[in-house]
N, C-alpha and C positions, 0 to 999 in steps of 0.2 A: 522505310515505310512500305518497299512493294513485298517484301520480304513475310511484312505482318499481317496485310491483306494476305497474301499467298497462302499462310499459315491461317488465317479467320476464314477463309473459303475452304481449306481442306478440311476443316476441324467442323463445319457445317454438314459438309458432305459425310462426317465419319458420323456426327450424330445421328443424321440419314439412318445411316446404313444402322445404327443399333436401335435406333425406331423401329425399323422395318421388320429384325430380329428379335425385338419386344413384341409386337403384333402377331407376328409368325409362331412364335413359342410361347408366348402365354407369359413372359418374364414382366410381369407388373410389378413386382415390387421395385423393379430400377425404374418403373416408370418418376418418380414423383424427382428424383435425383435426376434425369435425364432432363426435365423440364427446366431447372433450377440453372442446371449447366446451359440450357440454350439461353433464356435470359440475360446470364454473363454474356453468353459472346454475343448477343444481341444489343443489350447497354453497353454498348462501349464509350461512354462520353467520360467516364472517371473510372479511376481505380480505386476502387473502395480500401479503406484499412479500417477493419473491423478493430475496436477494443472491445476484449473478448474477456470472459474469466469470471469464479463465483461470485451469486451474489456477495456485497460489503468487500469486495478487493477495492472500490477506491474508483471503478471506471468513472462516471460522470466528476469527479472531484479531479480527476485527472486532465481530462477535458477542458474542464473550466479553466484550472490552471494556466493550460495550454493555450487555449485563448485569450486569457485574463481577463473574461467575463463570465460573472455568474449566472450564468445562460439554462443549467440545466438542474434540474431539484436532486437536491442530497439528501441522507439521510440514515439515520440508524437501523432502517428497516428495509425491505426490500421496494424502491421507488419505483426506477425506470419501465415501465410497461409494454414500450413498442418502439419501434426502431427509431431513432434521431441521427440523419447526418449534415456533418457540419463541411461547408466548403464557402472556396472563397465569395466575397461578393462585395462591390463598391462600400454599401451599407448593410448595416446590419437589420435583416428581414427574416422574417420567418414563415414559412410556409403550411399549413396542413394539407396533407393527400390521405382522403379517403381511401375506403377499400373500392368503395364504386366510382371510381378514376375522377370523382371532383376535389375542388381544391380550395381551400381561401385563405389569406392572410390575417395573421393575427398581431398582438404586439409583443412582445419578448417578457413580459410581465404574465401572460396567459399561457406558457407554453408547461405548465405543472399543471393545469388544466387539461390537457394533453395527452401529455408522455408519463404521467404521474399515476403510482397504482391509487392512490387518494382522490388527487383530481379524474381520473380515468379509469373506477376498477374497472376488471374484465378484459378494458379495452372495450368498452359499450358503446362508446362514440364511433366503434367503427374505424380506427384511424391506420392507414397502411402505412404511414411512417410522416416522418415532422422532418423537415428540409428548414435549415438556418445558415443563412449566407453571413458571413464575418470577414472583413477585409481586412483583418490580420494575417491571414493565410495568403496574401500576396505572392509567396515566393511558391508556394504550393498547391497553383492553380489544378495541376492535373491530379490532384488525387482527393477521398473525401474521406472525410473522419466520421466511423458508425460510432455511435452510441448505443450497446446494446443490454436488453435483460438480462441479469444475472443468472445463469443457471444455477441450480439446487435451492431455489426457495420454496417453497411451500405453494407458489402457485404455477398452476400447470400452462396456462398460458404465455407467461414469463418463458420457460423453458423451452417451450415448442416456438415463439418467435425466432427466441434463437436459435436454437439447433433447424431449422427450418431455415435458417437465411444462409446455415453454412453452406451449400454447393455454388453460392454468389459471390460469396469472400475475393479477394483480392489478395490483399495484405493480411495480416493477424500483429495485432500486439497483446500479449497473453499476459494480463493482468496479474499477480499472484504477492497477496499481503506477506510484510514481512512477520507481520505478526503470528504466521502460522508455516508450518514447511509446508510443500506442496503435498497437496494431498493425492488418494488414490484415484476421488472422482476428478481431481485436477486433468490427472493426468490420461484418465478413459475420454475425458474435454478435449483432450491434447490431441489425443490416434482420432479423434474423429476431426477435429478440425485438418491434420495433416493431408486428410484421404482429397482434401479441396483446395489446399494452399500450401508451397514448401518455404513462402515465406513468411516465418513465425519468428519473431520477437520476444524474447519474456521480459517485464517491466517488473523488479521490486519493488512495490510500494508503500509507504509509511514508514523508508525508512529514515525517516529522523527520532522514531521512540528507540533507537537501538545504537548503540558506541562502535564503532569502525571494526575492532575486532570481530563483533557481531554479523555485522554484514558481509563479510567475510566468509563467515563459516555460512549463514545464507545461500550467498551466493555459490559458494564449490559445493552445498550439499545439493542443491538444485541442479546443477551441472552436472554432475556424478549420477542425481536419479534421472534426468533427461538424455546422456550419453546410451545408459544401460537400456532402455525403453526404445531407442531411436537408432543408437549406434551411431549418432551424430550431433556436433555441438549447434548451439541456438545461441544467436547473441544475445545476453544476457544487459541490462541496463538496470541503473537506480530510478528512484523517482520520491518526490516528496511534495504535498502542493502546501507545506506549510515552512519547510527552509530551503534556500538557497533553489528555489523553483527555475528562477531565471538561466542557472548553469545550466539545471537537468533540463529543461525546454530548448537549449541552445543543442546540449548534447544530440538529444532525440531530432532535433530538426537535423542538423548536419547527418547521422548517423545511418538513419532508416528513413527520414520524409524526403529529404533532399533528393537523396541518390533513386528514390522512387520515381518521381515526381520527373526529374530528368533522361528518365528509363523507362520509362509509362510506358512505350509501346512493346517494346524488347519484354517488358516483365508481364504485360499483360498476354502475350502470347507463351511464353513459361508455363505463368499460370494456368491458362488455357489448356495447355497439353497436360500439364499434371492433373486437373480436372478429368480430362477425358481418358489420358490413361489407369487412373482409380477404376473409370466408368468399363473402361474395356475388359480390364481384367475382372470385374464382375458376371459380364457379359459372358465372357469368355470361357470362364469357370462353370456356369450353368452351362452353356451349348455343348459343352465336354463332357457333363452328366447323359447329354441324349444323345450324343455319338458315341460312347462306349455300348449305352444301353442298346443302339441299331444296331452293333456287331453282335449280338449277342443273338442266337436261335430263338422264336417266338414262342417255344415249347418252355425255351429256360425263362426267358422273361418276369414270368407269373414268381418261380420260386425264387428269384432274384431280388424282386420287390421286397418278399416275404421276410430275406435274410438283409440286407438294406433297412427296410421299416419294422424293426423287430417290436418285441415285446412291450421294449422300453421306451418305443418311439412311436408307441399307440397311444390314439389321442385320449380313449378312458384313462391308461393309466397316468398320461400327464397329468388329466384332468385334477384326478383322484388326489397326486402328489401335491396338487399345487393347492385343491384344498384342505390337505395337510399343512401346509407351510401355514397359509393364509389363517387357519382355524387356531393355530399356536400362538399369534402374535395378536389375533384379536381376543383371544381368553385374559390378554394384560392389558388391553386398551384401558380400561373404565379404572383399575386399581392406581394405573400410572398417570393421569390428569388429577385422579383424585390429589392424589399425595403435591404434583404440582402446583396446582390452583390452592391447594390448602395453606403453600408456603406465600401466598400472598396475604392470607385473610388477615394477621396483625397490623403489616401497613396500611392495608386501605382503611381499616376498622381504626387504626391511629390516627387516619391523617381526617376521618370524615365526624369522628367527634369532635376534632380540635374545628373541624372548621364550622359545624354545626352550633357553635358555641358562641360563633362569630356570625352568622346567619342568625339566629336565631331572635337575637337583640335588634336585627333590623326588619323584623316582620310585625306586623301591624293590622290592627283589625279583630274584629269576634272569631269565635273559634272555627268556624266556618269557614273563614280567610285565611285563619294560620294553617287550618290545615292544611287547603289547598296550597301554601306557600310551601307549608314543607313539604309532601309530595311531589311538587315540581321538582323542588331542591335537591331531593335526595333519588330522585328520577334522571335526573342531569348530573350526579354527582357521581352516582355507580355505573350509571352509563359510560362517563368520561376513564372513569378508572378501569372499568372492566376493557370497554374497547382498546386503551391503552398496551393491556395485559393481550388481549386476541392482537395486536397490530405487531408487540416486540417478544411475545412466546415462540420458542423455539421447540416446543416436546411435541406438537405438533409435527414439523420437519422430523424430529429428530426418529421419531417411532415410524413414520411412513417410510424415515430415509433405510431404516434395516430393513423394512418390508421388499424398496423398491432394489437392496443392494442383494438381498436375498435371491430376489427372482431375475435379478440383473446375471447372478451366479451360477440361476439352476437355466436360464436360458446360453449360458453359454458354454454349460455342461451338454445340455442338448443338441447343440450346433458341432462341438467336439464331437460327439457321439456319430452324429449324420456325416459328417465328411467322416471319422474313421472307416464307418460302415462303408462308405461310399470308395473310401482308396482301397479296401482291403477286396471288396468285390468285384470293383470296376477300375482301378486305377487311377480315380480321379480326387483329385488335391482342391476339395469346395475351397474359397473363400471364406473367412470368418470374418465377417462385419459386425459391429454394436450395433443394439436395437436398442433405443430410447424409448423407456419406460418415464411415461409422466405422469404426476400429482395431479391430481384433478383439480376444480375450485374451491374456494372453501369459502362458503357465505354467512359471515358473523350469526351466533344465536343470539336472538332477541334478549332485551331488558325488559322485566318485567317486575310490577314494584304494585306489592298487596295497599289497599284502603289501610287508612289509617288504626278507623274502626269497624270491628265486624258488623254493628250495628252503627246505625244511622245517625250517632248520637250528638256529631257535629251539627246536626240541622236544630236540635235542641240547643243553640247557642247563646241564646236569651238568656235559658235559666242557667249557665255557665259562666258569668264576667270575668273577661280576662284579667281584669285589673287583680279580682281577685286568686283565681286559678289558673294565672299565668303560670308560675315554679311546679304547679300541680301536673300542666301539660306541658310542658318545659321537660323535665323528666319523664314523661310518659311517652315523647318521641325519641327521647335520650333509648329508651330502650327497642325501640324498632329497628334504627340503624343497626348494631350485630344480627338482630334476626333476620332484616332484606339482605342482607351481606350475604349469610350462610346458605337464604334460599338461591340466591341465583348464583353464587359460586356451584352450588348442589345442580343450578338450571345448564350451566354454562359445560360442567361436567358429561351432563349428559348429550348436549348439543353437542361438542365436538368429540364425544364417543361415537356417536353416530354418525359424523360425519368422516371420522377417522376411518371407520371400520369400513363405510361407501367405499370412502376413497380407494382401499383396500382391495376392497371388490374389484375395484376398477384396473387397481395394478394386475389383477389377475387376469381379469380379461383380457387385457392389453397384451401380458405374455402370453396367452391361449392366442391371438389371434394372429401371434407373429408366429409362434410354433405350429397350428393348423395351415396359416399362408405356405407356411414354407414346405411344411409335409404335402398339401396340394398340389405345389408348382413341381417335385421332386415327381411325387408319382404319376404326373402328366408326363414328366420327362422320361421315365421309366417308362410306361405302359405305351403311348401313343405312339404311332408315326407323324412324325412330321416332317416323314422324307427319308429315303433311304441315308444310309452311313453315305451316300457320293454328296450329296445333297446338302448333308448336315457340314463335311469339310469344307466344303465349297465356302459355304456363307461363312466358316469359322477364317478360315484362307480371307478371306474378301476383307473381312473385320480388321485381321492381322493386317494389311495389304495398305490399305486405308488407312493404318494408324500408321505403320511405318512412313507413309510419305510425307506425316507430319517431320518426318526429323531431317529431308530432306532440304 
């Protein structure tokens, strides 16, 4: 124990010191990771293990399992909204914590009111995370089970919870269905979770749809793309929360929670330093841009920048190119929903006749009345079906996700580019870090459902009896359902073209402001003094100094 205090007190002090060197040089963009890392060695009361992995790998289904209560909402679509951790507790309670540090209990029945993008979009209730004590976790008091949002769905708050929690991580179990091999964004999940945690787990799940052999090839093909990527093996595990759950629950506790749980301080100081060592060599790597650029004559400085920030790494022409990209892929938004929303229009237009048919015999009253019934009816009916369609559509994700892999691609063509420039004039070997590019919100378009009649003619009801001209206006709402269908699939079109094409906008911003950040902070480090080259070692020395006595 004096061991790991000794290591939380240096590892304090080294934060320090890359504070002081963020203030001094202007390195903000480590600011927001540097905060994240004090927090860890700040909470120290648990060791978090995040379940981590795209949205629909299975995390909350897993969870439950593990508990063997259905504690957390599942679901076909992307649920989980904001952090939920689960740790021991006599009884099972459940907590909410605000963002504004208040708190109240709830009952385990209201916690999809909560943590649920349904019961909770946005995350509007404001909720910093949902705390659920379970005293089945008896043997695994020291450590806490996250429950986190799926990255890659379609909402951007979802992604940023998480990728936002990773410099706190502890543990990682890396969720990954077997219904699909890993994928590319899997695995860009993977290098950034590594940069915060070397203890990463990957968990197969669902594989009970798939025959042994299958798992198999699974598994070594997963191993083989993680080896090549890492240069190193990751313990690999099954999982399934629909057979033989009990083995795989037994596995996973003995395997990964056990040996945590009994090593909580030994691992918590690990982590710690892998943490801070990520952080240092980022540090480190910038300070080294403004020590070569102090050796340099202040006559050459100027054409130094010039050939460093060339042509290609001015921010018109970023500009230019990125609204090239951007202008390509929104010329297909509107043709590409059309065609999709169109491949619904037989089943809804199927299933709202057959059911109109069945309405229709139960509505009662002058024409006045029925009309009013079936507008309600068929207000409530396309509502249900369309939201349905906005809740489990994926061409959404699907067209932003090229957008966002795109700019994911030409940002890190651009960051090759800056450190080439940078080692070929100065010597210096920048760091290349991911930049998380996110999906903005997307806020359902309205339903909107025309009057029956253009004219008023329901108020003439009187001279209308239904007894008589019930089959007459029976069939005469028979034929509005296709046309309200075709108008607001036509409405719904245009709503999330529009909202696509925002979105869009926004991925662009988001890359301009990471590649103007960075081009800012480069040419502060080039042009300024911030101390002579004695100056700038020093504090690089002190850095290095400071870290080493962690390994002591």
């Amino acid at each position: 124990m004096e061991a790991e205090n000794k290591v939380l007190c240096l590892s304090n002090e080294m934060l320090k010191e890359i504070q002081s060197a963020c203030d001094d040089f202007g390195l903000y963009s480590l600011e927001k990771t540097l905060r994240s890392i004090k927090n860890f060695a700040e909470q120290n009361q648990y060791l978090d293990v995040a379940v981590l992995g795209q949205f629909k790998a299975g995390k909350s289904s897993f969870l439950n399992a593990f508990i063997s209560q259905s504690l957390l909402p599942v679901g076909n679509i992307p649920v989980t909204s904001v952090i939920t951790r689960i740790r021991f507790g006599p009884e099972v309670k459940v907590t909410v914590i605000f963002a504004d540090g208040t708190s109240k209990e709830i009952s385990s029945d209201e916690i999809q009111d909560y943590v649920s993008e349904s019961g909770n979009p946005e995350n509007s209730k404001n909720v910093f995370a949902v705390d659920i004590d379970v005293p089945v976790l008896s043997n695994i008091k020291a450590i806490r089970l996250v429950d986190t949002p799926g990255i890659g769905s379609i909402w951007k708050h979802n992604t940023e919870t998480t990728t936002g929690w990773f410099p706190e991580t502890g543990s990682v179990l890396f969720l990954i269905s077997a219904e699909r091999p890993i994928s590319e964004n899997e695995l860009s999940f993977l290098k950034e979770v590594y940069l915060y945690s070397p203890e990463i787990t990957i968990v197969i799940t669902k594989v009970d749809l798939f025959a042994e052999e299958q798992i198999k090839e699974i598994e070594s093909f997963t191993a083989e793309v993680l080896r090549r990527a890492f240069d190193r093996d990751f313990p690999i595990l099954r999982y399934s929360a629909y057979m033989n759950t009990s083995r795989y629950n037994e596995e996973i506790e003995k395997k990964i929670f056990l040996p945590l749980a009994l090593n909580r301080n030994k691992i918590f100081a690990r982590v710690l330093h892998h943490k801070i060592a990520s952080l240092v060599d980022s540090c480190l790597s910038h300070l080294d841009i403004s020590y070569q650029a102090s050796l340099q004559m202040e006559s050459e400085k100027s054409k130094l920048k010039e050939i460093i920030l060339d042509e290609h790494l001015n921010s018109h022409f970023i500009r230019r190119e990125l609204l090239l990209i951007i202008g390509s892929y929104k010329e297909k938004t509107r043709e590409n929903i059309r065609i999709y929303l169109d491949s619904f229009r037989k089943g809804i237009e199927e299933k709202l006749i057959a059911d109109y048919e069945i309405a229709f015999n139960n509505w009662t009253g002058n024409l006045y009345q029925v009309t009013r019934q079936f507008e309600k009816w068929l207000r409530q009916s396309l509502d249900s079906e369309l939201k349905e369609i906005l809740l489990k559509e994926e061409k959404s994700f699907e067209l932003l996700n090229a957008v966002q892999k795109h700019l994911s691609f030409y940002l890190r063509s651009f960051r090759e580019r800056l450190s080439a420039n940078l080692e070929r004039v100065l010597g210096v070997q920048m760091r290349l870090e991911e930049w998380e590019i996110a999906v903005g919100e997307f806020r359902k378009p309205s339903i909107s459902i025309s009057r029956s009649f253009e004219m008023h003619l329901d108020l003439l009801w009187f001279l209308f009896p239904m007894f008589i001209y019930r089959n007459i206006f029976r069939r005469y709402f028979l034929r509005q359902v296709p046309y309200e269908i075709d108008k607001n699939l036509h409405r719904l079109t245009s709503g999330l073209t529009e909202r696509i094409n925002r979105q869009m906008d926004s991925l662009m911003a988001q890359a301009l402001a990471y590649m103007n950040g960075e081009l800012n902070m480069i040419e502060i480090l080039l042009s300024e003094n911030k101390g002579d080259s004695s100056y700038i070692l020093e504090r690089m020395n002190s850095i290095r100094d400071k870290f080493q006595a962690l390994y002591v």
